[in-house]
Wavefront OBJ file of the C-alpha trace (Angstrom):
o trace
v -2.264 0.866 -12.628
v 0.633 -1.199 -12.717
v 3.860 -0.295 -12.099
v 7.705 -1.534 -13.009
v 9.802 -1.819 -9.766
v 11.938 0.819 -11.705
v 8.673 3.129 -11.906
v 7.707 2.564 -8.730
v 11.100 3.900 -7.155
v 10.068 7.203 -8.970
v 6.859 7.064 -7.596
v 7.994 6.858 -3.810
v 10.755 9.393 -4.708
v 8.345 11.893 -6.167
v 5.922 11.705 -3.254
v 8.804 11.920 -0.532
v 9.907 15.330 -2.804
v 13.711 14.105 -2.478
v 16.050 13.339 -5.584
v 18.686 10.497 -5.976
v 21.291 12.277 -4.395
v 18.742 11.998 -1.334
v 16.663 8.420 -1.884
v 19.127 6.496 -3.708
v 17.541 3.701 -5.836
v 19.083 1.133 -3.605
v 18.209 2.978 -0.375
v 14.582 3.276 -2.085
v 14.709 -0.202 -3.183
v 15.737 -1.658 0.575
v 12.394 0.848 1.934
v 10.417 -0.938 -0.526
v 11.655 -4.414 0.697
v 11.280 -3.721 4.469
v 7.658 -2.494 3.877
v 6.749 -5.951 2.242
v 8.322 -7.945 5.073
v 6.317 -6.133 7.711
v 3.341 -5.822 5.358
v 3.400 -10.158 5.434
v 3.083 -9.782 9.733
v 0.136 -9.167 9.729
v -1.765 -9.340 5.998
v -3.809 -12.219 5.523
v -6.045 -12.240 2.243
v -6.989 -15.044 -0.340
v -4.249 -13.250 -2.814
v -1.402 -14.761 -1.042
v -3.505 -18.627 -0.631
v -1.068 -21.143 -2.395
v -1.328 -24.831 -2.416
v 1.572 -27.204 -2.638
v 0.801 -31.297 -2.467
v 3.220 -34.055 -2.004
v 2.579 -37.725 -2.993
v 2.686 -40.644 -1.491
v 6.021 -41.386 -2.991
v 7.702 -38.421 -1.654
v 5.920 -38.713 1.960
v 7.242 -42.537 2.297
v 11.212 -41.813 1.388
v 10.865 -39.311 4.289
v 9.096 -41.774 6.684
v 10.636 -41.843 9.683
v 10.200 -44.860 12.815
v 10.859 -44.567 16.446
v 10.158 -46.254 19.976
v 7.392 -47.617 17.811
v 5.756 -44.183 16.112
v 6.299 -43.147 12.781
v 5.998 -40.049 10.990
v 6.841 -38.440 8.117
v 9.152 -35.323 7.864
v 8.659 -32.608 5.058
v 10.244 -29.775 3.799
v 8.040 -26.180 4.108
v 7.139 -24.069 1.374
v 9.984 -21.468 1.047
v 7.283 -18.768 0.800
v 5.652 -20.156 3.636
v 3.686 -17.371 5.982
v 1.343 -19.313 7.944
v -0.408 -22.828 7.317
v -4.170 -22.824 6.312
v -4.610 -26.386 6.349
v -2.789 -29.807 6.102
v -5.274 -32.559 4.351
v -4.446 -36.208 2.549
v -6.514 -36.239 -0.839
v -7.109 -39.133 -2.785
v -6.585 -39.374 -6.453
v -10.433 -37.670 -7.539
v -9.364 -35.084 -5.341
v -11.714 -35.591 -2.610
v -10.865 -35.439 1.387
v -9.796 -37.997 3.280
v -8.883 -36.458 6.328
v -7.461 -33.412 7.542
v -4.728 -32.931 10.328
v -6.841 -30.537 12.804
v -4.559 -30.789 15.704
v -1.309 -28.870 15.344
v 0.711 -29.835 18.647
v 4.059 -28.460 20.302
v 7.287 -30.497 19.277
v 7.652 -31.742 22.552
v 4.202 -33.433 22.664
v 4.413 -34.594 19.038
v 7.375 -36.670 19.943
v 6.589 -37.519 23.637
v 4.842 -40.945 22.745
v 3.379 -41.109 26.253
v 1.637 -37.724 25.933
v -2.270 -37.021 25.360
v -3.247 -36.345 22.161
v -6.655 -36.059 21.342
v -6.812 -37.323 17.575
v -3.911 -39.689 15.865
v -3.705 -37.099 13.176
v -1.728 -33.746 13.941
v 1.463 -32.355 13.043
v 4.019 -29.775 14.129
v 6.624 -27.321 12.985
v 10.117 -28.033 13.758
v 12.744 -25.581 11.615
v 12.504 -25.920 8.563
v 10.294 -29.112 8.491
v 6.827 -30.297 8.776
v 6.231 -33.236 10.908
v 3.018 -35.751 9.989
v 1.975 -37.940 12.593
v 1.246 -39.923 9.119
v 2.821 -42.298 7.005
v 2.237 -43.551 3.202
v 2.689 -46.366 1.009
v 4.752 -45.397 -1.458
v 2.261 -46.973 -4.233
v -0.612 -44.873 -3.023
v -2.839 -42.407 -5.122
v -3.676 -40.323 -2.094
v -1.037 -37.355 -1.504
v -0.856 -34.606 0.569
v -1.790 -31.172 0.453
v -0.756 -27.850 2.023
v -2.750 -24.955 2.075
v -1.061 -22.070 2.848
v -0.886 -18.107 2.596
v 2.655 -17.530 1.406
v 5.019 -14.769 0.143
v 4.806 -13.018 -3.257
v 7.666 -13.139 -5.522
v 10.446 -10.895 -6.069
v 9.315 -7.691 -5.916
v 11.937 -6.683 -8.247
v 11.413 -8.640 -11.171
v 9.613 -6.771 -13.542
v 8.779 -9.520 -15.622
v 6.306 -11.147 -13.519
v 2.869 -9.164 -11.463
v 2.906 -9.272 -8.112
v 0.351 -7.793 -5.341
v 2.610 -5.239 -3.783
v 2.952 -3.210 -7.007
v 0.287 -4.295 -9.354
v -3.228 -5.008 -7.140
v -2.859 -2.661 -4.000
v -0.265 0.329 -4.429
v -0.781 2.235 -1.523
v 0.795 -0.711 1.105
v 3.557 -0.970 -0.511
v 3.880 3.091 -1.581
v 2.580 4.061 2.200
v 5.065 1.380 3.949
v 7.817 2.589 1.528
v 7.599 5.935 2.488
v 7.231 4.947 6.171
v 10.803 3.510 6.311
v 12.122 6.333 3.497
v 11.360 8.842 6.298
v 12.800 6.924 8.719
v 16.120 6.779 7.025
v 15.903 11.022 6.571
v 15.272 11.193 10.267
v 11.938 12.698 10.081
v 10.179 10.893 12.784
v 7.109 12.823 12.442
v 6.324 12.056 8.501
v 7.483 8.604 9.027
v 4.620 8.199 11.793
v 2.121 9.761 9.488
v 2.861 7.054 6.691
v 3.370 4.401 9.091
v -0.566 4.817 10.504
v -1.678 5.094 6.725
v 0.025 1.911 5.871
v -1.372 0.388 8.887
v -4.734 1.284 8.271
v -4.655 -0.053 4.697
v -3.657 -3.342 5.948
v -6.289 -3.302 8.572
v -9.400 -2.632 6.022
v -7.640 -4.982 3.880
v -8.213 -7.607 6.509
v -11.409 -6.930 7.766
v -12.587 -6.545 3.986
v -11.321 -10.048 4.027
v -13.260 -11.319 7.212
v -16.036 -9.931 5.702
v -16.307 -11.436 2.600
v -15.305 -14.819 3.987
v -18.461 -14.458 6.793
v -21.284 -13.555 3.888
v -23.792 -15.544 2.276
v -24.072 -17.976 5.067
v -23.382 -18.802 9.124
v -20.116 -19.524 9.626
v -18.798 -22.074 11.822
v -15.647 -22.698 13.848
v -14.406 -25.789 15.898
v -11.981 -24.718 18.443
v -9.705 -27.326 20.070
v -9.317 -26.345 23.787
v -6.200 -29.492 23.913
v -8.144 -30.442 27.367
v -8.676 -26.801 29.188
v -12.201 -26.846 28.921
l 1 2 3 4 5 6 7 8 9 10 11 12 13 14 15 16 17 18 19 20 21 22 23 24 25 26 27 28 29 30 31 32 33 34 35 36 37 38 39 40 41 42 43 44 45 46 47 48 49 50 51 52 53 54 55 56 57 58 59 60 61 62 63 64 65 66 67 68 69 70 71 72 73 74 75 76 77 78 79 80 81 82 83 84 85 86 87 88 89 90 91 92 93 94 95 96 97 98 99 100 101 102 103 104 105 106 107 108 109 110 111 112 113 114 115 116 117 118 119 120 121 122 123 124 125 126 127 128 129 130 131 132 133 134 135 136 137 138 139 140 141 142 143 144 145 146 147 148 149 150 151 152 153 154 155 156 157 158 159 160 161 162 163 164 165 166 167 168 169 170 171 172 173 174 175 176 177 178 179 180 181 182 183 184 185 186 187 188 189 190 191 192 193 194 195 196 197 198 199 200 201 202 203 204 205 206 207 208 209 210 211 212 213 214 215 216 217 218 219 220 221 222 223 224 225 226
């Protein structure tokens, strides 16, 4: 059932059997907050998949040439948790290509080093780095597939996973760091392995539905070592 960020304070309050004087909402509300981060580690489901695209427009004002290369520079998604997939689409949405090789920044920009496609990309900061470039009157665009962070968790306005699809991560992780804070190592293990173990069935319920009704296959990129 879902729950206001207000109602869910109670909740974690009620099962840790300590009043406000105790759990204050903001100590409550910063348990809450550190159980999301650490909950975003290491969950990966099709919940958090977003996609953001850029067009060709945007991709050629942030062209950038060198030593004879050129790529283009983008900003990541805020809510960015870890990239899916990096692809070029063309105006009936279909694929053009898709940037399988992610390299280090040292090898993207070292124009003497091997690469083994002309399409990758790295991570540098706060920026994405295409080993691309666009015409700025082009009907392709890129997109990003990503899994990325849920919204504020306090805003009661809006749903979001942590209190509205799977209580018990957020209510288990909660009560994890409440514990924590009231120096009961003990309890704060025993919610610690129950959030945990949500998380991992969460994943592997994931892995499994992505593996069924077919073979699956995978192309791994060995970047020369076998």
């Amino acid at each position: 059932m879902a729950k206001t960020f207000t109602e869910f304070q109670t909740l974690i309050r009620n099962w840790a059997n300590r009043d406000s004087e105790v759990l204050s909402d903001a100590i409550v509300a910063d348990c809450m907050n550190y159980a999301v981060d650490k909950a975003y580690r290491v969950l990966r489901i099709r919940d958090f998949e977003e996609t953001v695209t850029v067009t060709a427009a945007t991709m050629s004002a942030n062209e950038i040439s060198y030593g004879g290369a050129t790529y283009t520079e983008i900003d990541i998604p805020t809510d960015l948790l870890e990239i899916i997939q990096i692809r070029v689409v063309d105006e009936d949405g279909g694929t053009k290509y898709v940037f399988n090789e992610r390299s280090d920044i040292r090898t993207f920009h070292d124009i003497y080093a091997e690469k083994y496609t002309n399409r990758f990309w790295c991570r540098i900061g706060s920026k994405i780095l295409i080993s691309d470039s666009f015409d700025a009157d082009d009907t392709d665009y890129l997109e990003i597939h990503y899994y990325g962070k849920q919204g504020d968790l306090t805003d009661d306005e809006t749903t979001h996973w942590f209190r509205d699809t799977n209580e018990r991560v957020l209510l288990y992780g909660a009560l994890a760091q409440c514990f924590t804070y009231l120096n009961e190592p003990d309890t704060s293990q025993m919610y610690n392995q129950m959030f945990l173990l949500e998380v991992q069935e969460l994943n592997s319920d994931e892995r499994k539905t992505n593996t069924k009704g077919g073979n699956t296959q995978v192309n791994f990129n060995g970047n020369g070592l076998i």
